[in-house]
Each structure stands twice: as structure tokens, then as C-alpha cells.
N, C-alpha and C positions, 0 to 999 in steps of 0.2 A: 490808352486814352487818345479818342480823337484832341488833334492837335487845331488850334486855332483858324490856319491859315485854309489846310484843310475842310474842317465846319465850313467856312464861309464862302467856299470857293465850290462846294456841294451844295449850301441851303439857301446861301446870300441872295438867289435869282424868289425865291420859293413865294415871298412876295414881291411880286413884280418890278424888275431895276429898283431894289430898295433893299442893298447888303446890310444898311445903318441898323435892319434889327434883328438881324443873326449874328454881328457885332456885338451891339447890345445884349444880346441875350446870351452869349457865351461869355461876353467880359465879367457879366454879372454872375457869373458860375453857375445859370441854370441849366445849362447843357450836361447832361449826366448820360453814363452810360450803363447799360446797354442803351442805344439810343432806338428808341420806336416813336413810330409816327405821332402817336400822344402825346410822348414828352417833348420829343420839340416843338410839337404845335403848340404845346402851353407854353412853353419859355418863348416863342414868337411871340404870338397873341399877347402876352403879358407884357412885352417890350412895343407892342404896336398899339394896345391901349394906354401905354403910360405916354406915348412921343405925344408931343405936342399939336396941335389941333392945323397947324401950317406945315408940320411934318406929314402928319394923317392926310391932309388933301394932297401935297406930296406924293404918294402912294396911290390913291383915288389918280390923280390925273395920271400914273406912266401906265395904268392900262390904257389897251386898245380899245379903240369903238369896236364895236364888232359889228363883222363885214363892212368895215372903212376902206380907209383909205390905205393904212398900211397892208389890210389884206390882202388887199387889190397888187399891190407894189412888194408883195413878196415882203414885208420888211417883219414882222410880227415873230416874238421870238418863239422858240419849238414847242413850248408845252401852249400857248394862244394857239398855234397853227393846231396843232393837234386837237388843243379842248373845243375851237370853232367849225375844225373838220366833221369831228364826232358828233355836233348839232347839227350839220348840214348846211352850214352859215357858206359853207365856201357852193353850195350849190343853189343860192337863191333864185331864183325868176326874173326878169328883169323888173318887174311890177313889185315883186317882195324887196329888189335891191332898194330900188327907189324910195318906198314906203322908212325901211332901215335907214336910207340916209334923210330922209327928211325928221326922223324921229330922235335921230342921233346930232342932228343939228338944234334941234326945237331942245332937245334936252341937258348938250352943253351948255345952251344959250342961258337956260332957265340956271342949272346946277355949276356949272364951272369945272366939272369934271367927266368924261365921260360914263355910259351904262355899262352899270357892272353888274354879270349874273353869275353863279357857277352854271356853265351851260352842261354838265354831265349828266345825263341821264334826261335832258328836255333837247324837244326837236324843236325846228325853227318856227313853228308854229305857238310854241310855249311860252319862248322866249319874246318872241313879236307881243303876244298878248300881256307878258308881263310890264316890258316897257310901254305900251300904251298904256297902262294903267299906272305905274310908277311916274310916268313922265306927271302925271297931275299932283304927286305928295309935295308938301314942303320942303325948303331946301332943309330944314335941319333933321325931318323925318329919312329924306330922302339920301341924308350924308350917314346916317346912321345905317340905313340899310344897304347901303354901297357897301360901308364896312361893315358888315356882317357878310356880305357876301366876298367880300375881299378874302373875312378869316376861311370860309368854306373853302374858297378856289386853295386855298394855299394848304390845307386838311388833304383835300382832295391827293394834292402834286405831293406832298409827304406821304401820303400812304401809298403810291408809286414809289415811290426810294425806298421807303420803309418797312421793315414788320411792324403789325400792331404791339407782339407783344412777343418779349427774347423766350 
């Protein structure tokens, strides 16, 4: 049996600086094993929909902008550098940067949290067109699809660690 300390020192990152729901979700004994990528993403998810609504932006705000500022400054942890590389966000244009940082400004400003996409499998032209268009939803349309795309990213980085199925 995976041991506690263990779990969370593997999954605790899986949503972003936010170990409080691989915590939760192992204190609560839904961590079973064999462990595959679906079963922990449902005991995540289950513990990331039940935290609380100032927990949940919690988690919204420790992502990165993408192509910010941390990108810029090397700080962005290994699986963001990886998922931003793989869109091409680290090769923008200087015309595409700009546009990114004026839209990633215009869109904390409105939301309180920065844009969150799973960038896997879309290139930077994708992703540009999604936050233009998302930057205009409500903030409460707009918190809800953060987090759905939060539970994706974190789907995503578990079936790296993961089999789907033992």
C-alpha cells in the first residue's frame, strides 16, 4: 500500500502548489490501489470540488499566466515549462508576446485569477483564440471553466505518472 507521505510527495504538485487535495483525498481513504490514473483523478477532483470556493480560487490563482512573466524568468514548475513548451508558448513572436501579455492583463483584471487552458494537443494559435474569446464570459461562467480546465491539466499530468488501467 502506497503510504501517505509517499502519495503526496508524487500527486501533491498534480494540481498546481495545492498538496491540501492529495491530502484530502488520501486522508479520506479514496486512494486505493492498484492506483491508475482514473482513480486518482476521481479522488482529486472529488476533494477539489468539495474545498471551498476561496480554496478553489486558491488553486485558480498558483497557475501560471502563460507566457508570463514567470516563463520569462525561468521560474514556472517542470510539468508548466513542459505543457507551455509543447504549445509553442515559449516560441512566441514578439507581436504574439505582446498580444499574450496584454490579454493576460485585461484578464486578471476582469477574473482575479489568471488563464487557464489544458494546452496539450493545441498550438499557440488555439490557445490565443480561446482566451480571446473566454476573456469576454462572466466571471462565474468564466471560474467554472478555469476549473474544468484545471481538473483536465491535472488528468492530463496523471496519466504521465499513471496506467490507465493495472
Amino acid at each position: 500500500m502506497v503510504d501517505r507521505d509517499s502519495f503526496i510527495a508524487t500527486y501533491g504538485g498534480v494540481f498546481e502548489h495545492s498538496p491540501f487535495i492529495a491530502e484530502r483525498a488520501f486522508d479520506a481513504g479514496l486512494i486505493r490501489e492498484p492506483l491508475t490514473a482514473r482513480g486518482v483523478h476521481d479522488a482529486l477532483v472529488e476533494k477539489f470540488r468539495a474545498a471551498t470556493a476561496a480554496e478553489r480560487l486558491g488553486v485558480l490563482r498558483a497557475h501560471p499566466d502563460l507566457a508570463g512573466k514567470l516563463a520569462i524568468a525561468g521560474g514556472l514548475t517542470e510539468d508548466s515549462k513542459k505543457e507551455q513548451a509543447g504549445a509553442g508558448l515559449d516560441r512566441l513572436t514578439p507581436e504574439e508576446h505582446a498580444r499574450f501579455t496584454a490579454l493576460n492583463t485585461a484578464y486578471m483584471e476582469k477574473f482575479g485569477f489568471p488563464f487557464i487552458i489544458a494546452v496539450k494537443g493545441l498550438n499557440r494559435h488555439d490557445i490565443l483564440a480561446a482566451f480571446e474569446k473566454r476573456v469576454h464570459n462572466s466571471v462565474a461562467e468564466e471560474f467554472e471553466t478555469a476549473a474544468a480546465q484545471v481538473e483536465k491539466i491535472a488528468r492530463l499530468r496523471l496519466e504521465a505518472l499513471l496506467p490507465e488501467a493495472a
